[in-house]
C-alpha positions, 0 to 999 in steps of 0.5 A, spaced: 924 533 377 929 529 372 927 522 369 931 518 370 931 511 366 932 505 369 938 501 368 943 495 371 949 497 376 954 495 379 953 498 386 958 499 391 966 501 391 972 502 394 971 508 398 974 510 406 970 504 409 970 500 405 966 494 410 961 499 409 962 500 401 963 492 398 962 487 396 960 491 388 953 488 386 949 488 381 942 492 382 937 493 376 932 500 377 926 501 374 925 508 372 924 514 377 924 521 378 929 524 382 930 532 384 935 536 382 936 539 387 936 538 395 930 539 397 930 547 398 928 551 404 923 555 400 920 549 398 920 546 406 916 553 408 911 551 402 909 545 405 910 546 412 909 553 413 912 560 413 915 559 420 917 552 420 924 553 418 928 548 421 935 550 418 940 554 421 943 558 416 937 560 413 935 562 405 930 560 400 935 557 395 940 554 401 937 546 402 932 545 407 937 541 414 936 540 421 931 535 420 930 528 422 928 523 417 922 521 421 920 529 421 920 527 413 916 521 413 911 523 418 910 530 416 913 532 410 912 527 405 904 526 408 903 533 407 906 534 400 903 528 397 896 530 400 898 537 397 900 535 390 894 529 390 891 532 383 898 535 380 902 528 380 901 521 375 896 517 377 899 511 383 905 516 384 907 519 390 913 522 393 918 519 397 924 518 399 931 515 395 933 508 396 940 508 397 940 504 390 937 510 387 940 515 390 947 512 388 945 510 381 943 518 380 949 520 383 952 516 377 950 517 373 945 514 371 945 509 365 952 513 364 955 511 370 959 505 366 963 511 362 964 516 367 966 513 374 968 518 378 969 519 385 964 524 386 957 526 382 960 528 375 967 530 377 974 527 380 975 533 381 970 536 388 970 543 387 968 543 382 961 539 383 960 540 391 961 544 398 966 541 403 970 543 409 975 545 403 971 550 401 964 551 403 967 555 408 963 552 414 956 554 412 951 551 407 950 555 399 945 555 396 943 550 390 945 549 384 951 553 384 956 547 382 957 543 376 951 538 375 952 531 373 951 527 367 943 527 369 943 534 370 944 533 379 946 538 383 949 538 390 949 530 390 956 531 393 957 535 399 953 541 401 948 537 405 948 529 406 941 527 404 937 521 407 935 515 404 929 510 405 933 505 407 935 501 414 942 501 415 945 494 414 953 493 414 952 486 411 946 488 406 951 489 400 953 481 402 946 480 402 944 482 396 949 478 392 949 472 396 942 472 394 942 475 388 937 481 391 937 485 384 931 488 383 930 495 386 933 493 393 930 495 398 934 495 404 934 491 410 927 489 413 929 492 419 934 497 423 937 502 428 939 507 423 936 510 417 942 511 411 945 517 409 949 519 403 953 525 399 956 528 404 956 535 407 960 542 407 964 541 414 966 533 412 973 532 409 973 529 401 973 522 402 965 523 405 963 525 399 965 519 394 959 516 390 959 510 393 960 512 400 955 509 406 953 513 413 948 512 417 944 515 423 939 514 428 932 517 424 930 522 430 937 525 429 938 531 426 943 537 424 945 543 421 949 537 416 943 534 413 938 534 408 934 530 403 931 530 396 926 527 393 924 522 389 916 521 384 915 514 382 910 509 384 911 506 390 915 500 391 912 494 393 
């Protein structure tokens, strides 16, 4: 897990869809910590069990995919909290990302005002991420690309990674009409759960920092993961 510390952001951009992207608003996170990298089939196995692997192409060090976001937060994160009950901080636990913090990681973090690339730690994505222009049609192991500022890897391509967040196409708008600053939660309620970062059969333009997806929670494919974040928990 990296610590990344809390700052101020200007979140959102010009990205493919725009309408999902904009208005850029200003969003203050308190720190957190945040995986390096996606979580791996190795660390999946050691929670779930020797014979749970979801993942079609299989590998201890390739990302864990195949795997919906109610999967996550019904079992996964129940067993791995219960499981690390003694070896975390006290009143931390594990969850999933806010979209706020995942893009704010992706970043950069308290760099990302010097940095403004389009991908995580790079303009150039071949050499921070796996995409259909050079994956070629399967996931890779992490770890194997240029990290970010932060020290993040695969936070472009690879795999999309789960948030917490419902999916709102006018939260952005939301936010800045009612000055929603503090850790962001996302919308009270939804139909699909948001994605971000991209996968190693989509085209650049997905993989963008800034850009937003989103799917219905019990989905689930060979394209999608997710990584982890330790902090308290939010209110």
């Amino acid at each position: 897990m990296i610590a990344i510390p809390g700052g101020t952001f200007d979140m959102g951009g010009e990205s493919w869809n725009n309408e999902r992207s904009l208005p850029i608003h200003p969003v203050e996170l308190s720190d957190f910590r945040m995986g390096q990298y996606p979580v791996t089939q190795s660390l999946w196995m050691a929670v779930m069990g020797e014979t749970s692997n979801p993942s079609h192409f299989k590998g201890p060090m390739r990302p864990v995919e195949s795997v919906s976001w109610e999967q996550i937060d019904r079992e996964f994160l129940p067993r791995l909290n219960e499981m690390t009950i003694h070896k975390r901080p006290a009143d931390t636990v594990y969850r999933l990302p806010t979209e706020a913090e995942w893009e704010y990681a992706a970043r950069g973090g308290p760099e990302w005002e010097n940095q403004s690339f389009l991908y995580a730690g790079s303009d150039v994505l071949d050499e921070v991420g796996w995409y259909d222009g050079n994956s070629p049609g399967e996931t890779k192991p992490v770890g194997l690309k240029m990290k970010n500022a932060l020290g993040m890897y695969d936070m472009s391509g690879n795999v999309w990674e789960w948030c917490a967040d419902w999916y709102g196409r006018d939260y952005y708008k939301k936010c800045l009409e009612d000055r929603i600053v503090k850790n962001p939660p996302g919308p009270e309620h939804g139909s699909d759960r948001v994605l971000r970062g991209g996968g190693w059969l989509d085209l650049a333009q997905y993989c963008r920092s800034v850009y937003r997806y989103y799917l219905d929670p019990s989905y689930r494919n060979f394209n999608i993961g997710f990584r982890l974040v330790l902090s308290i928990p939010p209110v």
